[in-house]
C-alpha positions, 0 to 999 in steps of 0.5 A: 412910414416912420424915418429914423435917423443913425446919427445925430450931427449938423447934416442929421439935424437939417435933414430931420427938420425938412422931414419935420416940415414936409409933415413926414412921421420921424421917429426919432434920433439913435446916438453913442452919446444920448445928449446929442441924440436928445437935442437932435429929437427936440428939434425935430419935435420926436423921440431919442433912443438909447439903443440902436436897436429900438430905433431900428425896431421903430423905424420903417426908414432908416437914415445913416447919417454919421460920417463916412469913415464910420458907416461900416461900423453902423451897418455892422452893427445892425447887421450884429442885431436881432432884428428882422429887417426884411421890410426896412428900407435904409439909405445914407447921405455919404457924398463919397460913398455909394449904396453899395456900403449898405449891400451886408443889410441885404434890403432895399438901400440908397444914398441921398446926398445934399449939395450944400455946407453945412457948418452949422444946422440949417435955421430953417427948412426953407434954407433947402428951397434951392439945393440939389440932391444927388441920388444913386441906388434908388428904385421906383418906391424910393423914388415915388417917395423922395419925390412926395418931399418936394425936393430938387434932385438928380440920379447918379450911377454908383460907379460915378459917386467919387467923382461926383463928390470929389467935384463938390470938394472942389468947387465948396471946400477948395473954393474956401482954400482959393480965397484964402490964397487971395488973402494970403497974398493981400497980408504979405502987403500988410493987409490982413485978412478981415480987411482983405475980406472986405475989400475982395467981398465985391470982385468975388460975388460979382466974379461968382454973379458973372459965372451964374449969368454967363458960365465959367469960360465968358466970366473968366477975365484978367491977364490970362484972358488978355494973353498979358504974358509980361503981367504973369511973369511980375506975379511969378516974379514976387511970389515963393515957391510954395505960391507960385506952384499953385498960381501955375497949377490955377493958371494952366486950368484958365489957360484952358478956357481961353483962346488965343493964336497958337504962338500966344497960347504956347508962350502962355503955356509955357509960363506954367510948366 
């Protein structure tokens, strides 16, 4: 089975790379613009296409791997074409969206999504030892497939792809936001960002180690942990709105994974409101 790839971005090119690895046939990479198609070939040691539809004509497995917002228009365009796609399977590696945005191809279609950022292409396959997929849409071929690959994964129900995504943003994208909050915070005492980077760089990856080892609730640690309610008063005290809005949405998420007496508990809450 040849796997062709719509799309030749960051996550396009790492996912070709572990194909390339695992000895799967790729035919090759179809682009709008062919010096990135052609880049993404040489990579993966295949072809670059300057239609769509010789890609589709030369690929048994298709994979769209454009951006969210630009899947309807891809599945249009094959649709559009004067190709019978009868024995084509097709999936895409969208974290929102579900295999239902592939239903106007009218085959047997999925999504495969990895957990991981990709700011850059991969530098080798072995960055994928420990990443998790998620699955969804997938039927016993596809799965006797995705497991010859020798991947970690896991299956999702379509109706569970948003917030299964929106998940993922939380804990990647808006961890990103979080810390940068912390710097923020360090720069209004002069103490800029890469230095603040620097000095954090232990309580957050012993923070992050303590979470692995003992789960959120046993890791959690500092005032609201201590019921210090005169310690959280000082921070609201010294911060602007905008900061402290958001200390107190964080606040009341960690109040939620302690336990303290009832009136303990209420004062804290009400530090929140």
């Amino acid at each position: 089975m040849k796997v062709g790839f719509v799309g030749s971005g960051k996550l396009g090119i790492s996912f070709g790379m572990l194909l390339h690895d695992k000895n799967v046939s790729l035919s090759g990479y179809y682009n709008r613009h062919i010096d990135s198609a052609t880049l993404a070939a040489q990579t993966c040691a295949c072809q670059a296409f300057e239609t769509l539809e010789a890609l589709v004509l030369e690929s048994d497995l298709i994979g769209i791997t454009v951006s969210d917002d630009q899947i309807e228009s891809v599945v249009a365009a094959i649709s559009a074409l004067n190709v019978n796609l009868t024995n084509k399977k097709f999936f895409h590696m969208s974290g929102v969206h579900n295999c239902q945005s592939l239903k106007n191809l009218n085959v047997d279609s999925f999504s495969l999504h990895p957990l991981k950022a990709f700011p850059s292409v991969i530098e080798s396959p072995r960055d994928f030892d420990s990443v998790y997929f998620s699955l969804e849409g997938g039927t016993y071929t596809n799965r006797v497939w995705i497991d010859t690959l020798n991947i970690n994964y896991f299956e999702i129900n379509s109706n569970q792809k948003s917030l299964y995504h929106a998940a993922a943003v939380i804990v990647s994208n808006y961890l990103v936001s979080l810390l940068d909050f912390g710097f923020l915070q360090f720069a209004k005492i002069g103490i800029e960002k890469p230095l603040a980077m620097k000095v954090l760089w232990p309580l957050i990856t012993d923070t992050l180690s303590n979470i692995e080892s003992l789960g959120t609730e046993k890791a959690l640690t500092g005032p609201i942990v201590r019921g210090d309610i005169e310690t959280i008063e000082k921070h609201l005290a010294i911060m602007d709105d905008q900061s402290k809005e958001l200390y107190k949405a964080l606040g009341k998420h960690a109040l939620n994974l302690t336990q303290h007496d009832e009136a303990t508990q209420l004062q804290l809450s009400k530090l929140f409101d």
